[in-house]
GUTIVO-846491 format. One record per residue (C-alpha): residue in one letter; x, y, z. Coordinates in steps of 0.05 Angstrom, whole numbers, plus 5000, padded with zeros to 4 digits. Example, Ala and Ser with C-alpha at 12.3 -4.5 7.8 and 13.67 -1.06 7.14 Angstrom:
GUTIVO-846491
A524649105156;S527349795143;
//
This chain:
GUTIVO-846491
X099376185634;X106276335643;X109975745689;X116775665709;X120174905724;X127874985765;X132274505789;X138274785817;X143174105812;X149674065779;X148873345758;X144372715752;X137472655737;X134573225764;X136373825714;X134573315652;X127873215686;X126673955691;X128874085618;X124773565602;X117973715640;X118274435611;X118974175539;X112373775548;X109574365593;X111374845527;X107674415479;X100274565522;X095974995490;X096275695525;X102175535574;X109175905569;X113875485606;X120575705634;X127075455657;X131275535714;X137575135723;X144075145755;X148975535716;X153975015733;X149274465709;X152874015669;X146173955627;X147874635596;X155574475583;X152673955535;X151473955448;X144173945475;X142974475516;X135674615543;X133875355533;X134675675605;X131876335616;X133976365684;X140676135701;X141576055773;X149076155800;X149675535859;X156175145872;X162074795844;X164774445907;X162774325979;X166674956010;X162875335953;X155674995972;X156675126042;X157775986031;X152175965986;X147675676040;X150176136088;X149676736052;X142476496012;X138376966053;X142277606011;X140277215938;X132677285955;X131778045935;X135778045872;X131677365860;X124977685867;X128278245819;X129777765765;X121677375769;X117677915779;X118278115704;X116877405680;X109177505706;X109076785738;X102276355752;X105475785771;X112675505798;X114674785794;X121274555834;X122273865785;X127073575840;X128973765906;X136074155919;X140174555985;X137975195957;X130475205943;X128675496009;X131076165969;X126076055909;X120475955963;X121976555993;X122277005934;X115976635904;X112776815975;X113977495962;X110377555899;X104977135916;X106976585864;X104475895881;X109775285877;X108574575869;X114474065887;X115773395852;X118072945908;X122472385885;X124672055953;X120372186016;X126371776050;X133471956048;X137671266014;X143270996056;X149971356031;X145771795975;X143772495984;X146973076013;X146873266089;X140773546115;X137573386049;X130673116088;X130473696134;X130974196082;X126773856033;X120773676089;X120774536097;X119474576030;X114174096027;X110374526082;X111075186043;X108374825978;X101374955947;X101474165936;X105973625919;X107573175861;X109772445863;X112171855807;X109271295849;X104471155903;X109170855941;X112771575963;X105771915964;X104171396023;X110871566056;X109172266051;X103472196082;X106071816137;X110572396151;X104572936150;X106773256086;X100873046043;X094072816043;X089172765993;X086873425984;X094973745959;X097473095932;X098272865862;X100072185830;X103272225761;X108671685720;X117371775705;X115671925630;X121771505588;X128171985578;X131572045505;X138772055511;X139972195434;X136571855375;X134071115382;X139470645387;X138669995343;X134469405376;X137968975426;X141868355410;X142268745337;X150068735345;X149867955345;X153967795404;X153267685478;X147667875516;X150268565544;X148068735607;X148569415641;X148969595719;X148570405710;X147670895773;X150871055840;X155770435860;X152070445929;X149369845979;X141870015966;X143469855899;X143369135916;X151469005884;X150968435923;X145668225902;X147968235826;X154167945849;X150467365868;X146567195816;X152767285765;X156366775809;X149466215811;X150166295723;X157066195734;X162366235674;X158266485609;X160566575536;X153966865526;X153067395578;X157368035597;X156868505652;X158969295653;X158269535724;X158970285719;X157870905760;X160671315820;X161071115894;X166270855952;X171070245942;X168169675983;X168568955984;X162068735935;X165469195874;X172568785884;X167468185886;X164568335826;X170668575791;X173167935792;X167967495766;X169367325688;X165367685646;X163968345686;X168168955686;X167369515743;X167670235721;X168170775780;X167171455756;X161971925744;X158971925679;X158672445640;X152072675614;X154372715534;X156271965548;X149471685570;X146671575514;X152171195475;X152270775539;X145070595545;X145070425466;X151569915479;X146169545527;X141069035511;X138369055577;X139369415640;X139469035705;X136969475770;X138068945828;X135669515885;X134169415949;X130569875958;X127470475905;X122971005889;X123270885824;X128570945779;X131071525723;X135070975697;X129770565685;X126871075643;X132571145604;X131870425579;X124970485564;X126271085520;X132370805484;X128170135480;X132869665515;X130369055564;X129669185644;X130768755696;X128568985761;X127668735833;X120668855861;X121669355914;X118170095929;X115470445868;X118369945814;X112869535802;X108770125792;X113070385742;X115369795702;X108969325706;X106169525642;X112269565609;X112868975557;X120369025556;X120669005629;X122168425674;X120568425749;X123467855800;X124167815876;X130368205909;X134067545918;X141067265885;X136166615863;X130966965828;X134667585798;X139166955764;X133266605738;X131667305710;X138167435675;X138566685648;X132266725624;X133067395581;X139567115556;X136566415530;X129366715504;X130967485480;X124167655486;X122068045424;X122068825426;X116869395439;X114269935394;X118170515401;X116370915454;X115271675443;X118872055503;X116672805477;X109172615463;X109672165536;X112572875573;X107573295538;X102672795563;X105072795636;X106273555638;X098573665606;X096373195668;X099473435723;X098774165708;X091773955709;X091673745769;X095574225801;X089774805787;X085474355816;X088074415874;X090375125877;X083675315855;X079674885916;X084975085955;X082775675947;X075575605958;X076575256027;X079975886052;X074076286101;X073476976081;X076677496135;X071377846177;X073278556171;X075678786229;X071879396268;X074280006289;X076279946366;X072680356418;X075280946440;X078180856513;X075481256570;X079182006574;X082481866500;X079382176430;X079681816375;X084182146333;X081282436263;X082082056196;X087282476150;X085882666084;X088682206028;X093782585990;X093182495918;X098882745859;X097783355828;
//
């Protein structure tokens, strides 16, 4: 079965989960799994560069992003060009982008069901890209069925009319590896280090986390790294000056993620509001404490996680949280396997995915064939012609 898995982002999660789900999809018995990413990914400008067959030229800028979506319609031909040797079964779009309205069209034309992971059935305040919900909802529609990491956006999607029982499936965020397991936490011997990693934006519940750092007060045994990319506003100032935290906004690089994630003992993800969270599964996979508010698809991703601890999205209880980890230090998991858990997942939803294609399939009536029309009154039918055939 030959697949293919693209994510056409430059950055973030999204072409890491693609390399990722076709590494677990490759080790299936039977299944050769392709990759299709951005060729200005920064995924491939890094020491570990996934092994893309089909590099996919998008944008470097906005200016850039908006001619490419203006002149997509004149990629689809040389795109169907470029698949139709690769003898596809199956397409998977790992994460929603601006251009995948031009890999549904060239699939179309071959006759190459797709499948699309959904991550967000709702657009975040300040996250995304414009028209990212229209463009993403018309992909849905052209989809042979879609995939979600929590039950949480599979309800939302149904809400919206995208899904239902018979094209949706329900899989888990599998724990990213970042580089080789970091030592355990608190191995360094000093303060508890927390992390704040991810977009610096209000969903993110800053304010939140700038509260409960201001109810523990003064600490010599707790320090705070806040960092990520997102506007100036009044809750990073806030938290910049509270002792023990430092604020760091810039992008991070994806050859620095790991190093950063190993300087942690535990991650703190104070959301307002989530899906569920690729940063999340980074700590899991690089075995470092989580705490977590309880809102959208966290609990379903972090309830059975030992290292994992869930509190209400308030200042009061997100403290108690904190304080808690830094007086007890919980002891560690077993590490966690991320290739075995991603050949897991991939083995499961691929699955599932025939399932549905297949009774798909089987619902669709048969087409009476049509008969000939009647001749009209006054008018011969005019005679069948010979089928020519090569000499």
């Amino acid at each position: 079965m030959n697949v293919l898995v693209w994510q056409w982002g430059r950055r973030g999660a999204g072409p890491r989960f693609a390399a990722d789900l076709a590494g677990g999809l490759r080790g299936q018995p039977g299944v050769h799994a392709m990759l299709s990413l951005s060729q200005q990914a920064e995924l491939l400008q890094s020491a570990t560069s996934p092994d893309c067959l089909l590099p996919f030229s998008t944008y470097s800028s906005f200016a850039t992003a908006s001619y490419r979506l203006l002149t997509a319609p004149l990629t689809i031909r040389p795109l169907v060009a470029a698949l139709r040797p690769l003898r596809l079964d199956l397409a998977i779009c790992a994460m929603p982008g601006p251009l995948d309205l031009v890999m549904s069209a060239a699939l179309a034309r071959l006759a190459i069901p797709f499948v699309v992971i959904v991550h967000d059935a709702d657009k975040h305040p300040g996250d995304g890209f414009p028209l990212q919900m229209f463009l993403q909802r018309r992909l849905a529609r052209r989809a042979a069925a879609l995939v979600v990491l929590s039950r949480h956006v599979g309800a939302r999607l149904t809400v919206q009319g995208l899904a239902g029982a018979h094209n949706l499936v329900t899989t888990t965020h599998p724990p990213f590896a970042f580089g080789p397991m970091p030592a355990p936490p608190r191995a360094h011997g000093g303060k508890l280090r927390l992390l704040f990693f991810g977009r610096l934006l209000p969903y993110k519940g800053l304010d939140l986390l700038a509260g409960a750092m201001r109810r523990l007060g003064p600490s010599d045994d707790i320090e705070l790294r806040v960092i990520g990319s997102g506007p100036p506003s009044e809750t990073l100032a806030a938290l910049a000056a509270l002792p023990g935290v430092t604020v760091e906004n810039r992008w991070v690089p994806e050859a620095e993620v790991g190093a950063l994630i190993a300087w942690a003992d535990a991650l703190v993800l104070s959301y307002r509001e989530a899906s569920q969270s690729g940063v999340a599964a980074a700590a899991i996979g690089a075995g470092r404490w989580v705490v977590a508010t309880r809102v959208g698809g966290m609990v379903e991703q972090l309830a059975q996680e030992p290292m994992a601890w869930l509190c209400d999205p308030n200042e009061e209880n997100l403290a108690q949280a904190i304080g808690a980890l830094a007086k007890r230090s919980p002891a560690t998991a077993p590490q966690r396997d991320a290739v075995l858990a991603w050949r897991h997942t991939a083995g499961s939803l691929l699955d599932d995915v025939q399932t549905i294609i297949r009774q798909s399939a089987e619902r669709q009536p048969m087409k009476p064939i049509a008969k000939p029309a009647a001749a009209h009154k006054g008018f011969r039918t005019p005679p069948k012609l010979p089928l020519k055939t090569k000499a």
